[in-house]
C-alpha positions, 0 to 999 in steps of 0.5 A, spaced: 387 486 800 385 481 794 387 475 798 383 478 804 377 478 801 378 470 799 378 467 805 372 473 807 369 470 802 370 463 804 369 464 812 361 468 810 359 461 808 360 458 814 354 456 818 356 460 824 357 467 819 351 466 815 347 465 822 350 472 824 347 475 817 341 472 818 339 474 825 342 482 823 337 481 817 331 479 822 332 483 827 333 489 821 328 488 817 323 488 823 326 494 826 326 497 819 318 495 818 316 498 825 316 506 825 320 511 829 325 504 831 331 503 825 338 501 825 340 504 830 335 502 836 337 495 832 344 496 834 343 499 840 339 493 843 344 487 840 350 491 842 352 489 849 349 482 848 355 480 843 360 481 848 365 476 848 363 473 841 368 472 835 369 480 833 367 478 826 361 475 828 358 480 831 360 485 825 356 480 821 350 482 825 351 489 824 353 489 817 346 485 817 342 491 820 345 496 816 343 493 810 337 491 812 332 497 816 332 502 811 329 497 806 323 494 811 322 502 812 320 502 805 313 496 807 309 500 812 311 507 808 308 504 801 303 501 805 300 505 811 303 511 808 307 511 815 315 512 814 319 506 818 325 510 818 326 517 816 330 515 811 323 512 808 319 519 808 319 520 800 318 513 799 311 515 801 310 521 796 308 515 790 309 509 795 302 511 798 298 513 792 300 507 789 297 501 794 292 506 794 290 504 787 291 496 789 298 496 786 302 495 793 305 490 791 309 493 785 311 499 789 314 493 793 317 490 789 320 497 786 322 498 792 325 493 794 329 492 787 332 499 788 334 499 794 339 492 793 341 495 786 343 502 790 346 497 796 351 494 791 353 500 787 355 504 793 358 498 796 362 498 789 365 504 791 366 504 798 370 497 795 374 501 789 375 507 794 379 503 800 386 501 798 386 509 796 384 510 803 390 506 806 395 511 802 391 517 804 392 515 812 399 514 811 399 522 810 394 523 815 399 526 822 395 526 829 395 535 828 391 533 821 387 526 825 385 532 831 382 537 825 379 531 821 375 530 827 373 537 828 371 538 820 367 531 822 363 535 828 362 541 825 358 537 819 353 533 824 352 540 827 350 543 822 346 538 819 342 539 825 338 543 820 332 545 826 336 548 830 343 549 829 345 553 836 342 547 839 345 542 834 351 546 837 350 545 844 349 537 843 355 537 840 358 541 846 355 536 851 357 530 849 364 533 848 364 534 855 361 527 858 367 524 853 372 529 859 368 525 865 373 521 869 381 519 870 385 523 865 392 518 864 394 524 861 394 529 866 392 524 870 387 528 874 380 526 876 374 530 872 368 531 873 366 526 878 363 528 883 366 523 889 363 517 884 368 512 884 364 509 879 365 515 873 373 514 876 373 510 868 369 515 865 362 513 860 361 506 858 359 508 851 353 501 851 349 504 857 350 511 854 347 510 847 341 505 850 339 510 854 339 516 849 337 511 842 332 505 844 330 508 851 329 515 851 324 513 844 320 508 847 319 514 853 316 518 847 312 512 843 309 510 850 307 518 853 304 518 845 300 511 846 295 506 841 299 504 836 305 506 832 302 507 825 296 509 826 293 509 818 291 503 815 290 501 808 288 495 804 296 490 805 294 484 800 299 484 795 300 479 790 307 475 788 305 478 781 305 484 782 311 485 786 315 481 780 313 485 775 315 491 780 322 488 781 322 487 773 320 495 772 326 498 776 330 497 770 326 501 767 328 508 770 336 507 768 338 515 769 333 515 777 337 509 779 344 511 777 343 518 780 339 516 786 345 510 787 351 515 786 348 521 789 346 517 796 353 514 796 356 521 796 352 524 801 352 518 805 360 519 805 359 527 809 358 526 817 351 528 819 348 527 812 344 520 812 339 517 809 334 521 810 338 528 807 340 523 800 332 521 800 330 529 799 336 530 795 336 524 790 327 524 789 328 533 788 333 532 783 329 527 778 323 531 779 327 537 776 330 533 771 325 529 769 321 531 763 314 530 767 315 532 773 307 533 774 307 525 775 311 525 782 306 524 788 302 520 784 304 514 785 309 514 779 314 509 779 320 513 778 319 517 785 320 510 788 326 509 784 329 515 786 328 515 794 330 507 795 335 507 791 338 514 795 337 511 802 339 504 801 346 508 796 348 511 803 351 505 806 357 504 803 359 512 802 357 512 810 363 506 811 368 510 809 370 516 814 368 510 818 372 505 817 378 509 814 378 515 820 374 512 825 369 518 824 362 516 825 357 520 821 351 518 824 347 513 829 349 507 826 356 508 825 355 511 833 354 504 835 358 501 830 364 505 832 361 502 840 362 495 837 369 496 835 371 499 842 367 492 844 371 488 841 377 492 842 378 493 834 381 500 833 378 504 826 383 507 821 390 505 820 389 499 824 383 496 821 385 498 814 393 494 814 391 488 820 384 487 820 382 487 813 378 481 815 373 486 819 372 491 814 370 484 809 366 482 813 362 488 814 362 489 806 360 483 805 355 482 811 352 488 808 351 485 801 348 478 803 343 482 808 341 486 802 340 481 798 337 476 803 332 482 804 330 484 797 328 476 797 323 477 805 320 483 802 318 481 795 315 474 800 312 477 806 312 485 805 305 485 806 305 481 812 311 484 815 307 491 815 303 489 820 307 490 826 306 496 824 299 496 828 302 492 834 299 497 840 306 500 844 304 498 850 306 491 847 313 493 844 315 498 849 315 493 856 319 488 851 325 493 849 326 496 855 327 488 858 331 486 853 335 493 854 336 492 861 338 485 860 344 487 855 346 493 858 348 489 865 351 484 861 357 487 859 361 489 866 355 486 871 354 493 875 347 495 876 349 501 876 350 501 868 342 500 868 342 506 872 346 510 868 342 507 861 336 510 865 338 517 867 340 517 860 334 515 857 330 521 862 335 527 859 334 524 852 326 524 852 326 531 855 332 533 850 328 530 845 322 535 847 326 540 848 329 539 840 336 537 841 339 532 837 340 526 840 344 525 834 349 529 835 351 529 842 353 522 841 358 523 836 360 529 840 361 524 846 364 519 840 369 524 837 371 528 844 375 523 847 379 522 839 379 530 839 384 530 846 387 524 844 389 526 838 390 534 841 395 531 846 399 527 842 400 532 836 403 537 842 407 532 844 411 531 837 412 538 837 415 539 844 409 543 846 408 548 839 402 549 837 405 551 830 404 544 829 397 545 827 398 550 822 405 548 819 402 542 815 399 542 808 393 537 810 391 541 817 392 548 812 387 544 808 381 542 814 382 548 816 381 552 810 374 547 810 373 549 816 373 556 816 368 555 809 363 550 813 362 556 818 363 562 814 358 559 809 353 558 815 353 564 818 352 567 811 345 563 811 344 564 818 344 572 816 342 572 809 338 566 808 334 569 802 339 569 797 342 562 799 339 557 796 332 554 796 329 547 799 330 541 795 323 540 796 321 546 793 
C-alpha cells in the first residue's frame, strides 16, 4: 500500500498531473465562489470532456474539484452574505457580520485556514481507515454487497429532510430508469419503447448534465439578474487575511470538533456538507461558554462551519471508494467517471488500482492547499463573479454542456436526452423532489440487481441467502431500525429530538 503512495507521490509532481490539480482547483474555486453552481455542476461539465485521458489525470481533476468548491463558497458568503454552496450557509451567520464590520479579510482568512486544516484531518483518516477497509471487503458477499446498497438508498431518502415521501419516489425513479434497456440476465428488453437508442439502457454522463448543470441554469434563468443579488463592501487586505489564517489556531476544541464531526457525517450516504455545517456550528454553540457571541460575527463560528464542510471529503471517500456506494453529488459523478474510465469502485479498486485511490487523496490535498493560498490572494476579487448577471453565465454552460455531452459517443441524441432530462429536472425541482436522490437511486439501481442476481445464483435460486449470514443479518437489522425510527418521528415528531438549529 506504502509503496503505492511512493510512486503516487513521485507521479503528482509531474507536470501533466500538476496541471490536472490545477485546472480542478480553477474551475473548483470559480464554481464554488458563484452561487447555486459547486462541485457537482463542476464535475458534472468536465466529465464527458476527459474521456479518453489517462484515468489518473482525469482523477486528479476531480479530486482537485472536490476539494476546492466548498472553500470558494465560503468568499461570497463572507462577502455578500450569499452561500456559494449549501454547505457554506452557516459560514454566513458571522461571515457577514464581520465583513460588515471592514473585517472580510479576517473572516477569509479564517476561512480559508479552517477548511485546509479539516481537509487534512479528514483525509488522515480516510488514509488510517483504508487498509481496515480492504479486510472489511473481503467478508463482504454479494447478498451482503445487495443489502449495503440498500442501507445506502435508504440513508439519502431519508436525508431528504423536506419531503421524505417525495425523497422516496425519487429514489423509485431512478431505480426504474437504472432498469431501462436490454437485461443480459434475463436477456429481455425493458422499457424501451421500440427505441433502438435505449436498447443499452441510460448513459450516466447525458443523465446527470441534464438533471445537475442544466436543469439549474433553467432555474437561475427563469429567476433572472444576477446570481447574488447583495453587495457589500469586498476590499480585503492581505493583513487582515494573515492574521485570520493565524487566529484559526486559536479555537483548537471548534476546529477538532468541527474536523471530526464533518469526517463522520461525510461518511453516511445523503449527509453532506451542508448537514455537517448545521451539526458542527449548533454544537459548539452548546458547548461554548458565550454562545451569545454566535451570529455576531464571532471567529469561532467560522471555525466551526468551515472546517465541518471541507471534513466531509475524506469521510464521504470511504463508502465510495470501498463500496462503490456514492452518498452525494459529487461522489454520483465520480462513480460516473469511474465508469468513464472503465475503474470498478470496492474490491477492485482497493487491491489493483491503488494508484487511483492515491491520486484522489492526494489531488484532494494539494487542491486544498493550493486553495487556501488563491483565497488568501484573491478572495475578494474572486467574489465578484458572484454579481455576473445569468444571462452571461447560463448561454456559456449550457454550450459547453452540449459540446461535452456529445463528445462522449458522438450521438446527438445523448444532447436530446441530457435536454429531456433538464426539462424533468426543473419541473421536479419546482415541484420538490430531490434531484439528488433520483441520481443515486439510478447509480445503486443497476448494482442493486447485479448484486440481487449473483447472490440467488450462489444459492441455487434461495432466498435464504439473504438472511443466513452474519453481515446481512447485521444491515437488515440497520435497515429495519433507519425505518422504524423514521416512522417513529413521522408519528411522534414531538417527542423526537429538536433541530440543530434550535
Amino acid at each position: 500500500m506504502f509503496d503505492a503512495l511512493g510512486l503516487a507521490i513521485g507521479q503528482m509532481f509531474e507536470p501533466a498531473s500538476i496541471g490536472a490539480i490545477c485546472l480542478g482547483m480553477a474551475v473548483g474555486v470559480v464554481f464554488g465562489i458563484i452561487p447555486g453552481l459547486g462541485s457537482v455542476i463542476a464535475m458534472t461539465l468536465l466529465l464527458p470532456f476527459t474521456f479518453g485521458w489517462d484515468p489518473t489525470l482525469a482523477m486528479y481533476v476531480f479530486a482537485g474539484i472536490m476539494g476546492t468548491a466548498s472553500t470558494g463558497g465560503a468568499v461570497p458568503a463572507i462577502l455578500l452574505n450569499t452561500p456559494g454552496t449549501i454547505a457554506n450557509v452557516c459560514t454566513t451567520f458571522d461571515g457577514y457580520p464581520m465583513a460588515q464590520r471592514g473585517e472580510g479579510g479576517r473572516a477569509l482568512g479564517l476561512a480559508a485556514s479552517a477548511s485546509g486544516l479539516g481537509t487534512l484531518f479528514s483525509i488522515l483518516v480516510l488514509t488510517a481507515l483504508l487498509p481496515l477497509a480492504k479486510l472489511m471487503l473481503m467478508a463482504f458477499g454479494a447478498p451482503d454487497i445487495f443489502w449495503l446498497i440498500i442501507v445506502g438508498l435508504l440513508a439519502v431518502t431519508f436525508a431528504s429532510q423536506q419531503n421524505m415521501a417525495k425523497g422516496l419516489a425519487a429514489g423509485g425513479l431512478g431505480i426504474l430508469i437504472a432498469l431501462i434497456g436490454f437485461s443480459p440476465v434475463f436477456g429481455e428488453l425493458r422499457f424501451a419503447f421500440g427505441s433502438e437508442y435505449l436498447w443499452d439502457g441510460i448513459e450516466i454522463v447525458p443523465l446527470a448534465v441534464g438533471f445537475f448543470a442544466l436543469s439549474e441554469l433553467l432555474v437561475y434563468t427563469s429567476r433572472g439578474g444576477s446570481i447574488a443579488q447583495s453587495r457589500s463592501t469586498m476590499e480585503v487586505g492581505a493583513k487582515q487575511l494573515l492574521s485570520g489564517a493565524v487566529e484559526v489556531f486559536k479555537y483548537p476544541g471548534i476546529l477538532l470538533r468541527g474536523s471530526i464531526i464533518g469526517t463522520v457525517t461525510g461518511a453516511i450516504p445523503g449527509a453532506g456538507g451542508a448537514v455537517a455545517n448545521f451539526l458542527s456550528y449548533s454544537s459548539a454553540k452548546k458547548a461554548s461558554k458565550t454562545p451569545e457571541l454566535f451570529g455576531t460575527g464571532y471567529a469561532g463560528g467560522i471555525v466551526a462551519s468551515e472546517a465541518a464542510n471541507d471534513a466531509k471529503d475524506g469521510g464521504i471517500l470511504l463508502p465510495t471508494l470501498t463500496f462503490g456506494i456514492p452518498g452525494n453529488g459529487e461522489m454520483v459523478i465520480l462513480m460516473g467517471a469511474f465508469v468513464l474510465h472503465g475503474i470498478q469502485p470496492g474490491r477492485d479498486l482497493l487491491v489493483n488500482r491503488l494508484d487511483i485511490v492515491w491520486a484522489i487523496i492526494l489531488g484532494v490535498v494539494a487542491a486544498q492547499i493550493l486553495t487556501t493560498i488563491v483565497i488568501l490572494g484573491a478572495g475578494g476579487w474572486l467574489a465578484k463573479l458572484s454579481l455576473v448577471p445569468v444571462r452571461y453565465i447560463a448561454p456559456f454552460v449550457a454550450v459547453l454542456s452540449f459540446i461535452g455531452v456529445y463528445a462522449v459517443r458522438s450521438n446527438i441524441w445523448d444532447v436530446m436526452l441530457a435536454v429531456m432530462a433538464a426539462i424533468i429536472g426543473f419541473g421536479l425541482r419546482k415541484a420538490g423532489f430531490p434531484i439528488i436522490t433520483l441520481v443515486i437511486g439510478f447509480v445503486l439501481g443497476e448494482l442493486a440487481e447485479k448484486s440481487f442476481v449473483q447472490s440467488l445464483q450462489i444459492s441455487g435460486g434461495s432466498y435464504s441467502v439473504f438472511y443466513s449470514r452474519p453481515v446481512s443479518i447485521i444491515l437488515i437489522a440497520i435497515i429495519i431500525g433507519t425505518v422504524g425510527w423514521s416512522i417513529y418521528r413521522a408519528l411522534y415528531p414531538a417527542s423526537a429530538p429538536q433541530e440543530a438549529a434550535e
